[in-house]
N, C-alpha and C positions, 0 to 999 in steps of 0.2 A: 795306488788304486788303478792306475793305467796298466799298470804290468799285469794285476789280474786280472782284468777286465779283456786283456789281451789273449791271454791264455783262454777265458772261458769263450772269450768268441768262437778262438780257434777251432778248440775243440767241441764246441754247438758247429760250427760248418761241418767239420771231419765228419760228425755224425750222421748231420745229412747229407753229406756229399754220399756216405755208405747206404745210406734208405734210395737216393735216386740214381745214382750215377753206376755203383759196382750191385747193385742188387738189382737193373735191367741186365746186367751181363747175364743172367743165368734165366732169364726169361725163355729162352729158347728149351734149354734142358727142361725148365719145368711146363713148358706151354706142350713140349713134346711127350711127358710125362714120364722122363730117366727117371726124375728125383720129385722128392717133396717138396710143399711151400718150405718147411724145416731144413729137409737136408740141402736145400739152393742158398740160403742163407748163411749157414753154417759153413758149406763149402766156398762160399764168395769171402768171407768174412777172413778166413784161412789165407786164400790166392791173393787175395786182396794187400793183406797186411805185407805178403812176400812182395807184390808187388813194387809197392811204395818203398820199403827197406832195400831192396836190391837194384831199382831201375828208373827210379823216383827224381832222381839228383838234375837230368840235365833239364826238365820242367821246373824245377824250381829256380836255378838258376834265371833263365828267362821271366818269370814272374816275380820274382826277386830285386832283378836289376838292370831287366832285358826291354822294357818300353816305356820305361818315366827314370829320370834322373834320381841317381841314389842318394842326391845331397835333400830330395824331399822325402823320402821314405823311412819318416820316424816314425816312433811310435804312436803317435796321435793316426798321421796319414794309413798304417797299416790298419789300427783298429775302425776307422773309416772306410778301409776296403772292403774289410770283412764284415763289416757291419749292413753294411748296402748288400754284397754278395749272398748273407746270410740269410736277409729279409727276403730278398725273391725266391731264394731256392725253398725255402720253408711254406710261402704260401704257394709255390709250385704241388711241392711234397702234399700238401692236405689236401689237393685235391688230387693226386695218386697219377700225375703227368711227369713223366718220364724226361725233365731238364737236364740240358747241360750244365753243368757246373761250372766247366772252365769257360764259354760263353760269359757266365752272370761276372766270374772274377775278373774276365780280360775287361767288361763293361765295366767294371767298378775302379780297376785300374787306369783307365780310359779317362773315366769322368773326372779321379783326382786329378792329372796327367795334362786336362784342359783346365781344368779351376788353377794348376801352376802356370800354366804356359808351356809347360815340358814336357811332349811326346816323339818317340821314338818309331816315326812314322812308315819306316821301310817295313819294321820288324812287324809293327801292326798290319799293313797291309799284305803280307806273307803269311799270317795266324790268319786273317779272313778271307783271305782266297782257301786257304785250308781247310775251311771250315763250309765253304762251299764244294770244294769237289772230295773231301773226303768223304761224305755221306751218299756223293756221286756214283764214287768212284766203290764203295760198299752196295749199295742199290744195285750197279751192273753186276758187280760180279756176282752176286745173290744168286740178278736173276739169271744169269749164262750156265753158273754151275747147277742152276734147277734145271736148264734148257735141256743141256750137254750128258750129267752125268746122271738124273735122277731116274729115270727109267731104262738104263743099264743097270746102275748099282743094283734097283731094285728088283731087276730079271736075274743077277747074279744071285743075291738074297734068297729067290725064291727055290735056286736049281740046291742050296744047301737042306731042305726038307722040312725040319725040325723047327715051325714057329716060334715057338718060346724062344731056344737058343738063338733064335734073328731076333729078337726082341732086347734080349739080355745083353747082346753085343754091342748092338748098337745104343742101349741105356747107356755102357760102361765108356762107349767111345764119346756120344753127348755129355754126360757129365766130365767127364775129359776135356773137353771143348772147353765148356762154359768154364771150367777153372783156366783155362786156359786166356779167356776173354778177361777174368776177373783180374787176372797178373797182370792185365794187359788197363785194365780199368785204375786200379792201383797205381801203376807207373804214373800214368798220367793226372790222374786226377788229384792224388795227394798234395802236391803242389798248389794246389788251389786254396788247400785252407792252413798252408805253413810256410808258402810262398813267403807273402809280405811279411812276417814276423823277422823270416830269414833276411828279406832286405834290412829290415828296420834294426835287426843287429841284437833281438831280444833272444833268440835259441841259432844254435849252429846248425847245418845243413843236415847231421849225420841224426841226432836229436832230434829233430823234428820231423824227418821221415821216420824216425818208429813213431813217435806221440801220433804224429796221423794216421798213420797206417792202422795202429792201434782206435783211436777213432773212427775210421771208415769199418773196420769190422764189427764193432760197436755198435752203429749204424747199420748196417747190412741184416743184424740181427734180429736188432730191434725193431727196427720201423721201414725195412726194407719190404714188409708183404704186398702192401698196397700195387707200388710201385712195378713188383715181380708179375702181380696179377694183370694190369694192363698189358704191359709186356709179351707177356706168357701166353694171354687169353682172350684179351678185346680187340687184337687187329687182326690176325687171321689164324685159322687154323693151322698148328705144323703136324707135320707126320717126325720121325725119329729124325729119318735122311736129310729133311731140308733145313730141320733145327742143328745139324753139323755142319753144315754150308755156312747158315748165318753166324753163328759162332766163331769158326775161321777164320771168314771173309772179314768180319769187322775186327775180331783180336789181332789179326795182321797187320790190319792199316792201323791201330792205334797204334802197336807198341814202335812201329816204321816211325811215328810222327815222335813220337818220347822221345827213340831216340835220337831224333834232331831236335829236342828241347823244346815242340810246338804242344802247346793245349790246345785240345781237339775238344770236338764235341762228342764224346764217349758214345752218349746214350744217342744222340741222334742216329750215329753210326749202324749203330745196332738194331734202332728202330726201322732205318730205311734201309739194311739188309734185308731184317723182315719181311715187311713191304714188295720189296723186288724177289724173295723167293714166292710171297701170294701173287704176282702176276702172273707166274709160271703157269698158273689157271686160267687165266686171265686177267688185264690190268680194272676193268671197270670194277666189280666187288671190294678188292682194295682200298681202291683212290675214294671212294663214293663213304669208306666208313667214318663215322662222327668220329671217332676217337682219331684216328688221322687225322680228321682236321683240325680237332683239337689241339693235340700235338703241336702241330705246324704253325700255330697262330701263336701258341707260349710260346715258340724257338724264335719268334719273330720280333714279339716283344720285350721279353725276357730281359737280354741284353742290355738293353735300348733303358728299359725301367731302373737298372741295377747304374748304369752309368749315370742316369740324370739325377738319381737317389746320391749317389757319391758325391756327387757336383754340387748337389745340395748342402750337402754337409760338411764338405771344405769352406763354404762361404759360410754357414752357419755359426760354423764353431771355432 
């Protein structure tokens, strides 16, 4: 009973991890309007899956075996992980805010981690310093390449003539991008909801990044619109140029952190490139939007709920 119970967790996170975490990747493409609600989905769902199967491996390691002793990471403690991780990102999800995923898993990993006595305290303090200047360190370069390149590129654009054909280029180079963030979403995020099984010893490393990867695109499909819409549409307006900026900027630093094995906060990344290419107008309209602060206030508590939930349920049960 545990065993399936296990598996269906899994694969209820996977899905949502797909609706909030790889289906903000494409927010830019469709905020800038390359693609459709349809085709941003469909295309993230694709990079997504590749993601996870090809780049997946050194994040799960770390979430697997990398901040609580592997002598407590059975099957009871993993389906406890997920179970906590899966309740917050879900009531994240229906109200269409853009969480981090790997945030709610490291908080749930966390929570069990204290309820043993066993944390792996260097490793955790290296993931949350990460987690602070990675959305930093997306937010500058956002806004610099808005500063720096945006009204060249777009004097170059104009000396070409032909609107439409600047339009179509730059659609083709954005949805580019945004597959390119989604590979980049994939890597990292897959781990989150096939990590702990892998510790626990229920599916092997190789297995389980397709089973999720296959769920995040899943997800992406299905229930990724809401989430694309906030994204795409509620925090500021993009033109083409600055929605390839944010796509960049943050598919860089994520897949930089994969490949050191750190869970990042995907969609924060993304969100606060956003943000720093809207300063490029100026910072007060931004900073002043409800749905920013919305945001900000879920990545705050998020965490913090998912861990105390897990904590819960190690003494519970």
């Amino acid at each position: 009973m545990e065993l399936v119970a296990s598996y269906v967790i899994s694969s209820l996170f996977a899905v949502n991890i797909g609706a909030s975490g790889t289906a903000a990747s494409m927010g830019p493409a469709y905020g800038g309007g390359a693609v459709s609600k349809r085709q941003a989905m469909l295309l993230v769902a694709v990079f997504a899956l590749l993601g996870a199967v090809l780049g997946g491996g050194e994040v799960v390691k770390t979430l697997s075996s990398g901040l609580i002793s592997p002598t407590v990471m059975g099957l009871k403690t993993a389906l406890i992980i997920l179970a906590a991780a899966t309740g917050t990102l879900m009531a994240a999800n229906l109200t269409g805010i853009p969480l981090s995923t790997s945030e709610v898993t490291v908080g749930a990993v966390v929570g069990v981690g204290l309820a043993y006595k066993t944390l792996y305290l260097p490793k955790l303090v290296v993931i949350m310093a990460t987690w602070v200047v990675l959305p930093l360190a997306a937010f500058g370069l956002a806004m610099l390449a808005g500063k720096l390149f945006y009204m060249p590129i777009n004097r170059w654009l104009a000396s070409l003539g032909s609107v439409d054909r600047v339009k179509r280029v730059l659609g083709i180079l954005l949805a580019g991008a945004g597959c390119y963030e989604a590979f980049a979403a994939g890597m990292n995020n897959v781990a989150n909801a096939i990590g702990p099984l892998v510790g626990a010893g229920v599916v092997d490393a190789r297995a389980g990044l397709l089973l999720g990867g296959i769920g995040l695109g899943v997800g992406a499909v299905t229930l990724g619109g809401r989430v694309l819409e906030t994204n795409g549409k509620k925090i500021t307006e993009l033109c083409l140029i600055k929605s390839i900026m944010v796509s960049l900027a943050s598919g860089t630093l994520v897949v930089l952190a994969s490949l050191w094995g750190i869970p990042v906060p995907m969609t924060q990344t993304t969100t606060m490139a956003i943000v720093g290419v809207g300063c490029t107008r100026g910072s007060a309209p931004v900073w002043r939007n409800k749905t920013v602060h919305k945001i900000m206030r879920t990545w705050v508590v998020s965490p913090v709920v998912s861990m105390v939930l897990a904590y819960a349920l190690v003494n519970l049960l």
